[in-house]
VEXVEXKOL-901854 format. One record per residue: x, y, z of N, C-alpha, C in turn. Coordinates in steps of 0.2 Angstrom, whole numbers, plus 5000, padded with zeros to 4 digits. Each point is the difference from the previous one (the first is absolute). Layout:
N
<<X Y Z> <X Y Z> <X Y Z>>,
...
# end
This chain:
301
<<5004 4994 5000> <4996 5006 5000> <5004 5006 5000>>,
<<5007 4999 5002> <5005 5006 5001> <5001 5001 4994>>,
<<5001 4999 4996> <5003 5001 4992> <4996 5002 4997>>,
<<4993 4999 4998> <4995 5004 4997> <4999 5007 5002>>,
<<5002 5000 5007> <4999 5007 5003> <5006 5004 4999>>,
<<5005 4997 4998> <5007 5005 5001> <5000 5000 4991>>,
<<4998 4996 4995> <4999 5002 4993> <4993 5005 4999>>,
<<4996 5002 5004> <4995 5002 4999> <5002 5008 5002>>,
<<5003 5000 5004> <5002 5007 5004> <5007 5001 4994>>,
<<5004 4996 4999> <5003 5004 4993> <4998 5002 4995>>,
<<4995 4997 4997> <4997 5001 4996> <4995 5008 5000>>,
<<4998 4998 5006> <4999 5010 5002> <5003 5003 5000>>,
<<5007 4999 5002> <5005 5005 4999> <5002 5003 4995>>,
<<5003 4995 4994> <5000 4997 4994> <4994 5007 4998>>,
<<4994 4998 4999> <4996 5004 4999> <4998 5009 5001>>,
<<5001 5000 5006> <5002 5007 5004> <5005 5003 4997>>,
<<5007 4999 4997> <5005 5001 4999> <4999 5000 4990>>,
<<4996 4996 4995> <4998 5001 4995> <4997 5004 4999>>,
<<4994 5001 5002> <4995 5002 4997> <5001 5009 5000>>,
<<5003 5004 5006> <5001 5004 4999> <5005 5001 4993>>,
<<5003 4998 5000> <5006 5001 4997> <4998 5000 4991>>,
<<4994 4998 5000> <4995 4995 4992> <4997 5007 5000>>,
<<4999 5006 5002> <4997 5007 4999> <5005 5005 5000>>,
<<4999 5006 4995> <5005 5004 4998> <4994 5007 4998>>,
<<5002 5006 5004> <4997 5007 4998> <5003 5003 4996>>,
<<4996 5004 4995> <5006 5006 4998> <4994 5005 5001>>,
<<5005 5004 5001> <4996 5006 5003> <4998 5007 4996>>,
<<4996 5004 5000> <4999 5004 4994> <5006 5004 4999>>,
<<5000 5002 4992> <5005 5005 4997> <5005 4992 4997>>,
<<4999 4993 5003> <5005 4997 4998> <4997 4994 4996>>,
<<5008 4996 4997> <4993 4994 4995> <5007 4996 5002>>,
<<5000 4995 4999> <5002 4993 5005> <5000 4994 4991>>,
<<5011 4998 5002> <4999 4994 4997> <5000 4993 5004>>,
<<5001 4995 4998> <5001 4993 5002> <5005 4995 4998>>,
<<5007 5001 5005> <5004 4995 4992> <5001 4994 5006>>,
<<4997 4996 4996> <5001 4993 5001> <5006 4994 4998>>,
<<5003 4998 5006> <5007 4997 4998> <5003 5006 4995>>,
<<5001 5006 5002> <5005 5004 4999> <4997 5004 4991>>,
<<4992 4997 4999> <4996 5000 4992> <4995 5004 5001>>,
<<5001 5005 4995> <4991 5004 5002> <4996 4996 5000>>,
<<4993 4999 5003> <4994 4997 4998> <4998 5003 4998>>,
<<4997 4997 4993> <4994 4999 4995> <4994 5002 5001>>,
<<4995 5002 4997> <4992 4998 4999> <4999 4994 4997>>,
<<4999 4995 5004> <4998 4993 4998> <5005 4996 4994>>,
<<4999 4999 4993> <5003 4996 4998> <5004 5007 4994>>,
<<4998 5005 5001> <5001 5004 4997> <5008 5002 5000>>,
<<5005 5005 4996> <5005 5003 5002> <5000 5008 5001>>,
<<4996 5000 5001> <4996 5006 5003> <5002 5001 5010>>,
<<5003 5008 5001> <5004 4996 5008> <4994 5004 5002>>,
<<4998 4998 5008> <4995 5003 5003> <5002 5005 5006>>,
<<4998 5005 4997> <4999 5007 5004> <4994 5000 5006>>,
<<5001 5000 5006> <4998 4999 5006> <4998 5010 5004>>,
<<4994 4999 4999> <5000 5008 5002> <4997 5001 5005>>,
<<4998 5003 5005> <5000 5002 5006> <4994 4997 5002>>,
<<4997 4994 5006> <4997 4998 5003> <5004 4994 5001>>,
<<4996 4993 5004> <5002 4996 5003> <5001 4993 4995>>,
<<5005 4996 5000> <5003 4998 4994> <5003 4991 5005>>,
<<4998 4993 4996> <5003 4994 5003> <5007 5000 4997>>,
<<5006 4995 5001> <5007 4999 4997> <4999 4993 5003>>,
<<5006 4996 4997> <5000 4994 5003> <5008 5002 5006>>,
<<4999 4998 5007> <5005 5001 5003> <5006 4999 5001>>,
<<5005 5001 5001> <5004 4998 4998> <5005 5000 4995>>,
<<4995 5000 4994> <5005 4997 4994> <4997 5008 4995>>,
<<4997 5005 5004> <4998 5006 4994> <5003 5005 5005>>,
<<5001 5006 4995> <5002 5005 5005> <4997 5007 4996>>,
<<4999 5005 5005> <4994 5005 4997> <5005 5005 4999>>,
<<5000 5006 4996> <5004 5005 4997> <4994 5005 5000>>,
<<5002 5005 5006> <4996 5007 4997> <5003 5005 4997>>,
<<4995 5003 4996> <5005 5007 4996> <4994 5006 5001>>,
<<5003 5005 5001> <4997 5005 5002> <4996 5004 4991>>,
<<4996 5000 5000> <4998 5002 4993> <4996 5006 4998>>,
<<5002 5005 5006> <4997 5007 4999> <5007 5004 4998>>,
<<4997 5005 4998> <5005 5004 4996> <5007 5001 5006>>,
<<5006 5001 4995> <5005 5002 5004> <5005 5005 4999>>,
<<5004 5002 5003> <5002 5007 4998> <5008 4999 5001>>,
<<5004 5001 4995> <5007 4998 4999> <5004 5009 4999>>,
<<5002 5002 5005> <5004 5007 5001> <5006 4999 5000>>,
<<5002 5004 4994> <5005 5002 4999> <5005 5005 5001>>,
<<5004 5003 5004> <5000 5005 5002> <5006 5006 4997>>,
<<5003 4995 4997> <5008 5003 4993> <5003 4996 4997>>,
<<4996 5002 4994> <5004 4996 4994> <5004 5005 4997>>,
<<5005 4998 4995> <5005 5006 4997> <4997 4999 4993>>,
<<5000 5004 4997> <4997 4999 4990> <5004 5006 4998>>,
<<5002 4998 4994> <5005 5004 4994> <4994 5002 4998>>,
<<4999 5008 4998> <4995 5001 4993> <5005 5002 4994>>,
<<4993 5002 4996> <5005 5001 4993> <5003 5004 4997>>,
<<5004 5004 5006> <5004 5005 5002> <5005 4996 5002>>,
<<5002 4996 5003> <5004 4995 5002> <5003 5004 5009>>,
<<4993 5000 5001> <5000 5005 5007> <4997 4993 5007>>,
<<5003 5000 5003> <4997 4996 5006> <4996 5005 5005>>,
<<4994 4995 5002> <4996 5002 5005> <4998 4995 5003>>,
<<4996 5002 5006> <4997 4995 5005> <4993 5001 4998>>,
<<4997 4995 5000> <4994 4998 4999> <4996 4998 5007>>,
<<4997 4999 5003> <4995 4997 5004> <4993 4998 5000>>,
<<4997 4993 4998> <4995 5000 4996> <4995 4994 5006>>,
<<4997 4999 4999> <4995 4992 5003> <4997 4998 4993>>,
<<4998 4994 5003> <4996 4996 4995> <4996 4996 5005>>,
<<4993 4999 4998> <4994 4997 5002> <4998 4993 4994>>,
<<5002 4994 5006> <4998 4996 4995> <4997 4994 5004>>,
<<4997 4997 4998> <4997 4992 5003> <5001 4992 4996>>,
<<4999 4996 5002> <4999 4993 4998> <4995 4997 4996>>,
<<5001 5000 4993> <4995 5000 4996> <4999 4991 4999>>,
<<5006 4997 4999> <4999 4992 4999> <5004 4997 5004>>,
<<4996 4998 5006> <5003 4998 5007> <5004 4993 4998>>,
<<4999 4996 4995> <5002 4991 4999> <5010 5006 4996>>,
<<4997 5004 4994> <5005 5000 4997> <5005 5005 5004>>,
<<4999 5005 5005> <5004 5004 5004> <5004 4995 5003>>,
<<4997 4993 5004> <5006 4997 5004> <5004 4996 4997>>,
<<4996 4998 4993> <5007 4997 4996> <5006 5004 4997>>,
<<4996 5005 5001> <5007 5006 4996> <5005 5004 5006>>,
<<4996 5000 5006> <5002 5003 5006> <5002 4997 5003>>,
<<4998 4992 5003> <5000 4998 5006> <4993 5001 5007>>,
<<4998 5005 4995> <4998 5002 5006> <5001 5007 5006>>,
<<5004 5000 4998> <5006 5005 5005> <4997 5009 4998>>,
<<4998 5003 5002> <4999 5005 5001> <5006 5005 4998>>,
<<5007 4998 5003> <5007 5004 4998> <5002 4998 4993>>,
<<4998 4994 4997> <5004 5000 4992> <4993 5002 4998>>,
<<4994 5000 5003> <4996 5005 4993> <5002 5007 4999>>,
<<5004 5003 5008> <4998 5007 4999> <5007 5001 4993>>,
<<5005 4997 5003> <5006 4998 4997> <5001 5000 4993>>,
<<4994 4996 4996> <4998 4998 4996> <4998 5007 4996>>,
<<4993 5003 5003> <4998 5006 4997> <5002 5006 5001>>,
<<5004 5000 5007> <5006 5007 4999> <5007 4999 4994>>,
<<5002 4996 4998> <5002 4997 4993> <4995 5005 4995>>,
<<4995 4995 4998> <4997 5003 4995> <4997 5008 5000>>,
<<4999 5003 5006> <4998 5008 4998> <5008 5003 4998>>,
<<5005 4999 5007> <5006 5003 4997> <5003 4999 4994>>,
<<4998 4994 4996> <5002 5000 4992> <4995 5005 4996>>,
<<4995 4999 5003> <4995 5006 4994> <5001 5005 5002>>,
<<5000 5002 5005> <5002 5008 5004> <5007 5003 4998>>,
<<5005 4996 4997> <5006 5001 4997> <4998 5003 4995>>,
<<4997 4996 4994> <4998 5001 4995> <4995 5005 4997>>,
<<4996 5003 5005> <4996 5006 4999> <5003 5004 5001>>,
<<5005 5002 5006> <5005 5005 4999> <5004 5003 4996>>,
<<5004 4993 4998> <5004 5002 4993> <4999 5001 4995>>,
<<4993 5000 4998> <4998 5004 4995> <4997 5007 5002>>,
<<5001 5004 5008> <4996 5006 5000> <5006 5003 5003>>,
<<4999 5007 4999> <5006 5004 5003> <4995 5001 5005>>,
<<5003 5004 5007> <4997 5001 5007> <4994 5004 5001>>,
<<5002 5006 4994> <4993 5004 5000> <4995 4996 4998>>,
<<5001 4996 4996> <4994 4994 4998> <4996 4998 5004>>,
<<5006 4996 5004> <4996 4996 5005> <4999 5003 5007>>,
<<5000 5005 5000> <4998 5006 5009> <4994 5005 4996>>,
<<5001 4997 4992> <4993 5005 5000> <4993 4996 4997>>,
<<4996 5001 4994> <4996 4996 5000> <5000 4993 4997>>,
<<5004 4998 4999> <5004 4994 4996> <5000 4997 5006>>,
<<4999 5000 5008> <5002 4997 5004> <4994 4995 5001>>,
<<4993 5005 5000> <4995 4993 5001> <4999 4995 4992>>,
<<5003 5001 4995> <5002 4996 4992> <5006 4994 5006>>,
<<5005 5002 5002> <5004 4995 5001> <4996 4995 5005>>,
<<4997 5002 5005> <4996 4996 5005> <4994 4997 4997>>,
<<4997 5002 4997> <4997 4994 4994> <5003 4996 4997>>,
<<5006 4999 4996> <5005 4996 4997> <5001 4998 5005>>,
<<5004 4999 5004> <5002 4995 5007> <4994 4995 5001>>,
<<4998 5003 5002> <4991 4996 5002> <4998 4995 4994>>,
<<5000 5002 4994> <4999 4997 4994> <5006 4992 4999>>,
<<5008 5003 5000> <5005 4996 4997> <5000 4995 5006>>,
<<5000 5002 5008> <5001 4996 5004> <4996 4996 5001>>,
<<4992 5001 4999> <4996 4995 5000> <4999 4994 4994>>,
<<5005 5000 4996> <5003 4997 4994> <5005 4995 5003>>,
<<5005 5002 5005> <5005 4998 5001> <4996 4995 5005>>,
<<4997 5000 5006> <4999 4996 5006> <4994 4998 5000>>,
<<4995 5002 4993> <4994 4992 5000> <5003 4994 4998>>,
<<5004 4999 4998> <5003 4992 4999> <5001 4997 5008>>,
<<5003 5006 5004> <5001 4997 5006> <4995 5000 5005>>,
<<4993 5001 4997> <4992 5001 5003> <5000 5004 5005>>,
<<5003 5007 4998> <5000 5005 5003> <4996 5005 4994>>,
<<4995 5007 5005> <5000 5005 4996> <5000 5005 5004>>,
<<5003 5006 4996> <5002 5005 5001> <4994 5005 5000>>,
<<4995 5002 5005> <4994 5006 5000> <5004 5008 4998>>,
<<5008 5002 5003> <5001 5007 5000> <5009 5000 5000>>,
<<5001 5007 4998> <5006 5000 4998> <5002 5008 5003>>,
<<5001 5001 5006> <5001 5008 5002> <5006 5003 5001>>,
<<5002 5003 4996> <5006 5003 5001> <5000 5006 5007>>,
<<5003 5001 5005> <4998 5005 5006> <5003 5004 5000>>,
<<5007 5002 4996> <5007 5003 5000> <5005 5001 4996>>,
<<5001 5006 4997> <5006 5000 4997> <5004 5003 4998>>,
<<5006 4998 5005> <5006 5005 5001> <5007 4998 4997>>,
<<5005 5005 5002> <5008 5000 5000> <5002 4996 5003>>,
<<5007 4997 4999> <5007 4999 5005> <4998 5006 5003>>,
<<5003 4997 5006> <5004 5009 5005> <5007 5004 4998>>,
<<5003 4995 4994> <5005 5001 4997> <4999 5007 4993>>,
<<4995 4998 4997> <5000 5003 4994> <4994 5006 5000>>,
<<4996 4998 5005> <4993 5004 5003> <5001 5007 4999>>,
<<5004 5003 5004> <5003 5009 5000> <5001 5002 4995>>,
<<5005 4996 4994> <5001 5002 4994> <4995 5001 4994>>,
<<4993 4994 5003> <4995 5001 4996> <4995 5004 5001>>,
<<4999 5000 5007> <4997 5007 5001> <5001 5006 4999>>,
<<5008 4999 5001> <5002 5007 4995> <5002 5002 4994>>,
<<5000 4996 4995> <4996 5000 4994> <4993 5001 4998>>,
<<4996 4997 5003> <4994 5002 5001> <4998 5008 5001>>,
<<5004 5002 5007> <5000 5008 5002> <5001 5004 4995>>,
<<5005 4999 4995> <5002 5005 4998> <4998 4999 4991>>,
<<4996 4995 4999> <4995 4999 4994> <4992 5003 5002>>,
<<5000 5000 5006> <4993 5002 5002> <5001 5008 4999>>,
<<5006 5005 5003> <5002 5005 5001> <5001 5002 4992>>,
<<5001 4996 4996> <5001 5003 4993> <4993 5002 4999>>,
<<5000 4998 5000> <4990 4998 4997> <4997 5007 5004>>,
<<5002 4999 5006> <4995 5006 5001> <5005 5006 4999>>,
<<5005 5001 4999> <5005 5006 4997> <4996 5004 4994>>,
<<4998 4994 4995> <4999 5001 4992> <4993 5001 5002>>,
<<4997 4999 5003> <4991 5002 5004> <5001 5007 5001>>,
<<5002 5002 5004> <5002 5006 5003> <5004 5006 4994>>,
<<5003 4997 4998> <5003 5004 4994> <4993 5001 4995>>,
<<4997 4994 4998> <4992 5002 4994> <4997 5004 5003>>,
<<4998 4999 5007> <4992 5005 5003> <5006 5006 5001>>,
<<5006 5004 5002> <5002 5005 4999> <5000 5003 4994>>,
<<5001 4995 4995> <5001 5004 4992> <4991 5003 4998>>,
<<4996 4994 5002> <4992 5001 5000> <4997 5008 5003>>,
<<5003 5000 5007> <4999 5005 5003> <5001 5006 4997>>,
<<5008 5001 4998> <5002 5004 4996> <4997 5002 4995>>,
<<4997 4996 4996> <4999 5000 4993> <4992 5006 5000>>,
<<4993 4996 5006> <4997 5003 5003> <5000 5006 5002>>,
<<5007 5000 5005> <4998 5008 5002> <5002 5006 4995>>,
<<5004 4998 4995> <5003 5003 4993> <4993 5003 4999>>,
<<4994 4994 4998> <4997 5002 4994> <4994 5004 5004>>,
<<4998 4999 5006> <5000 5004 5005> <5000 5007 4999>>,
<<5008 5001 5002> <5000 5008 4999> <4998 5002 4996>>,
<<5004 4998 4995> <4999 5002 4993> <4991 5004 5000>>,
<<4995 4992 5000> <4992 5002 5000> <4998 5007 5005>>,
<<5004 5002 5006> <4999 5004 5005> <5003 5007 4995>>,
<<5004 4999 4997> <5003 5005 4997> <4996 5004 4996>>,
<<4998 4994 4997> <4994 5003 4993> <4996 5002 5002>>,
<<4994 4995 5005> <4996 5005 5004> <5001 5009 5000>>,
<<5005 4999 5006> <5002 5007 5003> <5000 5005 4994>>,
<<5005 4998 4996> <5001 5005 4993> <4993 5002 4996>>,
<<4996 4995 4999> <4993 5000 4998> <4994 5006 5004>>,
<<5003 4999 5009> <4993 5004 5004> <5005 5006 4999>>,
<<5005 5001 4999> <5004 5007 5000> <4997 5004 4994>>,
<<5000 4994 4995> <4998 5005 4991> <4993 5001 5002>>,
<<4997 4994 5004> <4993 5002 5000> <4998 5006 5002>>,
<<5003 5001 5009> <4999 5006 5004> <5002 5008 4996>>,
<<5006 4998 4996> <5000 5008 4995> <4998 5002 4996>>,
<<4997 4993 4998> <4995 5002 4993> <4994 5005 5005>>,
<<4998 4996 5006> <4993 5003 5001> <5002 5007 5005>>,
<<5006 4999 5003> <5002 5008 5002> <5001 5004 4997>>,
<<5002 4999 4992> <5000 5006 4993> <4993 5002 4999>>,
<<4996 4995 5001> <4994 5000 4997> <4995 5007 5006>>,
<<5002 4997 5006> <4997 5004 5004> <5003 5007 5001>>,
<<5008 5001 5000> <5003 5006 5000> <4996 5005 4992>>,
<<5002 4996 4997> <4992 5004 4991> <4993 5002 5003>>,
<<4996 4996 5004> <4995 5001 5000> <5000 5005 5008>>,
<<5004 5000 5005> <4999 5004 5003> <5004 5008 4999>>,
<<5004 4999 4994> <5002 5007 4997> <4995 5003 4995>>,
<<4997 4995 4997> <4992 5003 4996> <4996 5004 5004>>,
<<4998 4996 5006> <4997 5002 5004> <4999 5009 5005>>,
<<5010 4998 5000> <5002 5006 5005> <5000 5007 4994>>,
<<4999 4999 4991> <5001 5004 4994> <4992 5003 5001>>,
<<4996 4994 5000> <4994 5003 4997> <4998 5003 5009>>,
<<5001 4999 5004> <4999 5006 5006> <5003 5005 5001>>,
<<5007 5001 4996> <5002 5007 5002> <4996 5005 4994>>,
<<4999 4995 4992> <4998 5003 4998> <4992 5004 5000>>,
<<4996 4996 5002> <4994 5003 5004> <5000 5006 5003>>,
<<5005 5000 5006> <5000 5006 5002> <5004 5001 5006>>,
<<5007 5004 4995> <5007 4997 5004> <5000 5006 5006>>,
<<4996 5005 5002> <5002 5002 5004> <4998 4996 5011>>,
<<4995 4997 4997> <4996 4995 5004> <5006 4994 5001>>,
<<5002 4999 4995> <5006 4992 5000> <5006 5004 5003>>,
<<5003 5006 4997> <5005 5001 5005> <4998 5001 5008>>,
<<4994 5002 4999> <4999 5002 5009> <5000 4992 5006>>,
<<4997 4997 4996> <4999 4993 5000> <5008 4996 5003>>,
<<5001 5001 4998> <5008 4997 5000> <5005 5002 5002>>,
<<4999 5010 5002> <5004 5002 5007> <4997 5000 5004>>,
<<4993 4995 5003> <4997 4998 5007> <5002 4993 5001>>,
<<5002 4996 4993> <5001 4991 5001> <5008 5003 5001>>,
<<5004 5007 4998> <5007 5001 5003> <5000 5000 5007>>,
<<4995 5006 5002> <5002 5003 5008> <4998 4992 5005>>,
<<4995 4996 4997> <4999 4995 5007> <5005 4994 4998>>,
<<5001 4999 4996> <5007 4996 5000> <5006 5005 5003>>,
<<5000 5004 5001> <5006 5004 5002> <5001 4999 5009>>,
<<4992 5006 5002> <5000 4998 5006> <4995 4996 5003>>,
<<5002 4994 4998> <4996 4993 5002> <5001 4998 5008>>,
<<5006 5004 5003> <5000 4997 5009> <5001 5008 5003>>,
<<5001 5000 5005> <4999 5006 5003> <5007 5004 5003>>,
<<5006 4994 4999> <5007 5004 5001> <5002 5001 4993>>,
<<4997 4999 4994> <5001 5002 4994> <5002 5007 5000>>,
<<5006 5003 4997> <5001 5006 4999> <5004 5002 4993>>,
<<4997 5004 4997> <5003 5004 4994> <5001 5006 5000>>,
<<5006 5002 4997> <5002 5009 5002> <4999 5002 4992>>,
<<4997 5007 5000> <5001 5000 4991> <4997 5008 5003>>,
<<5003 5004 4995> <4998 5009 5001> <4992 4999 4997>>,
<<4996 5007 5004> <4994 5001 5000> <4999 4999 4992>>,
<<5002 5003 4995> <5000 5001 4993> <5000 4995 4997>>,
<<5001 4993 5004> <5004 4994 4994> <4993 4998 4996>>,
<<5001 4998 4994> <4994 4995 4997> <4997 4996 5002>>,
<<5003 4996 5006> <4996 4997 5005> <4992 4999 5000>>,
<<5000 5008 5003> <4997 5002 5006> <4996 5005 4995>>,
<<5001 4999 4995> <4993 5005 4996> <4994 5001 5002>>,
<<4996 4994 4999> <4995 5000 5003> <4997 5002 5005>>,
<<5006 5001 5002> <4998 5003 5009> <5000 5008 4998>>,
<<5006 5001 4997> <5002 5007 5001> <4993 5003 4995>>,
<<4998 4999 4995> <4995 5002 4996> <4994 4995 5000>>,
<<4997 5000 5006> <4994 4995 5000> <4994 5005 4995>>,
<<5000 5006 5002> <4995 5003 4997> <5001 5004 4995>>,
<<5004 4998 4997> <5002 5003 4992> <5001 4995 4997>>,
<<4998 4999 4994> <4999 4994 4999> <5004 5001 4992>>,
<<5001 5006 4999> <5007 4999 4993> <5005 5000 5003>>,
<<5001 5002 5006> <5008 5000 5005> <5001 4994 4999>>,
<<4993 4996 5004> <5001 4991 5000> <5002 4996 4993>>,
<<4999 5003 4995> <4999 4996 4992> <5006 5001 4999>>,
<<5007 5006 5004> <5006 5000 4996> <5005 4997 5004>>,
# end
C-alpha cells in the first residue's frame, strides 16, 4: 500500500511542477515565439512560424521555450554622427529614428533576436544614406529647405534597407546641425562677413534710392516755388495796373479832394502814437492844409 501512495504523491508533484510550466503569457505591446528543440514552431503541418500575441498561450514543458519581443514602436538616438557634404565640409549631425517589428519570424532570423544587432543593423543603414544625401548637398541645402527633402529620403531608402530584416522604419528626424569646434569660428565667420556684404550693398541701394528721391524732390520743390513766384508777380503787376488805374481815374475826377485825401492818410500815418514828433517850419508843404484851411486856391498850390 506504501508504494502506490509514494507513486501517487509524485506523480502530483510531477504534476504541480508541469503544468505550470505547460502555460506561457505575453503581455500587451508584445508578440511571443516558440522554438522547439532550439526550432521555431510551426502552424500545424504548415511552414508558416507562429506568432504568439498577447494573451494566455500552452508549450509543451520542457522541451519549448518562449521568446518575447517587444513590438511597439522604438526609438533609436543618435546623438553625433560626422557627414562630409558636397563641400567636402564635416559636420555633426544628430538625428533619431522611430522604427518597430514588422515580421517578428523573419527579424529573429536576421537578428537573433537581440535588440543591440537590430539597432546595430539600422544605425548602419541610416548612416549609409545619411552620408549619401549629404554629399550631394552643400550646408546651405541642408540647414535650409532641402532639410525636410533629405528626412523624407532617409525614411524612404532606410525602409528599403531593414524590411528584409522585418523591420520598418515610421520616421527619420534630423534634430541638429552643426560644426567641429575646430572649423565652427571660421565658418561663422565667413558667414559674418558674407552676411555684412549683403547688407553693405543694401545700404549702399536704399542710400543711392534715397538720393535719387530727394534730388527729384527738390528739384519738384524748385519748380513749384519758381511757378508761385511767376504766379504772385503776374498777379501783383496786375493789381499794381489796376490800383494805379484806380488811383488815375480819382485824381482825375477831382484832384484837389485826392490831394487833400492823401495829406490826412500822410498826417495819421505820421502821428500814429503819441511820442511821435516831427519838426518842420510853419511854412513847410506839410502843413498846407492847415495853414490855408480856408482858402481854398492857397490849398490847390
Amino acid at each position: 500500500m506504501k508504494m502506490p501512495i509514494r507513486r501517487l504523491i509524485l506523480i502530483i508533484v510531477i504534476l504541480l511542477i508541469l503544468i505550470p510550466s505547460s502555460f506561457f503569457t505575453i503581455q500587451a505591446g508584445q508578440s511571443g515565439l516558440v522554438l522547439r528543440l532550439s526550432q521555431l514552431v510551426k502552424k500545424g503541418n504548415t511552414k508558416v512560424v507562429k506568432v504568439y500575441q498577447p494573451g494566455l498561450h500552452m508549450k509543451f514543458p520542457l522541451i519549448d521555450q518562449v521568446k518575447h519581443f517587444d513590438t511597439r514602436l522604438q526609438t533609436l538616438d543618435v546623438p553625433s554622427s560626422n557627414v562630409v557634404t558636397a563641400e567636402k565640409k564635416d559636420v555633426i549631425v544628430d538625428y533619431y529614428v522611430k522604427w518597430r517589428i514588422s515580421n517578428l519570424p523573419l527579424y529573429y532570423q536576421r537578428t537573433g533576436g537581440d535588440v543591440n544587432n537590430a539597432s546595430k543593423l539600422l544605425l548602419q543603414q541610416v548612416n549609409g544614406n545619411l552620408r549619401a544625401e549629404f554629399g550631394k548637398r552643400t550646408i546651405r541645402e541642408v540647414v535650409s529647405d532641402d532639410r525636410n527633402q533629405v528626412m523624407l529620403n532617409l525614411n524612404a531608402k532606410t525602409n528599403q534597407g531593414v524590411n528584409p530584416l522585418g523591420m520598418t522604419v515610421t520616421d527619420v528626424r534630423i534634430k541638429r546641425i552643426d560644426f567641429p569646434k575646430s572649423i565652427s569660428n571660421a565658418v561663422y565667420g565667413n558667414m559674418r562677413a558674407e552676411r555684412e556684404q549683403v547688407a553693405k550693398e543694401l545700404r549702399s541701394q536704399g542710400a543711392a534710392k534715397a538720393e535719387a528721391i530727394r534730388a527729384e524732390a527738390d528739384a519738384k520743390v524748385t519748380v513749384t516755388i519758381a511757378q508761385a513766384q511767376l504766379a504772385a508777380n503776374n498777379i501783383r503787376a496786375k493789381g499794381d495796373g489796376e490800383a494805379s488805374q484806380i488811383y488815375g481815374d480819382a485824381y482825375s475826377k477831382n484832384p484837389d479832394f485826392y490831394a487833400f485825401i492823401r495829406s490826412l492818410q500822410a498826417y495819421t500815418q505820421t502821428f500814429n502814437k503819441r511820442d511821435d514828433v516831427l519838426v518842420l517850419s510853419p511854412d513847410s508843404q506839410f502843413f498846407r492844409y492847415f495853414n490855408g484851411a480856408g482858402n481854398t486856391s492857397d490849398a490847390s498850390k
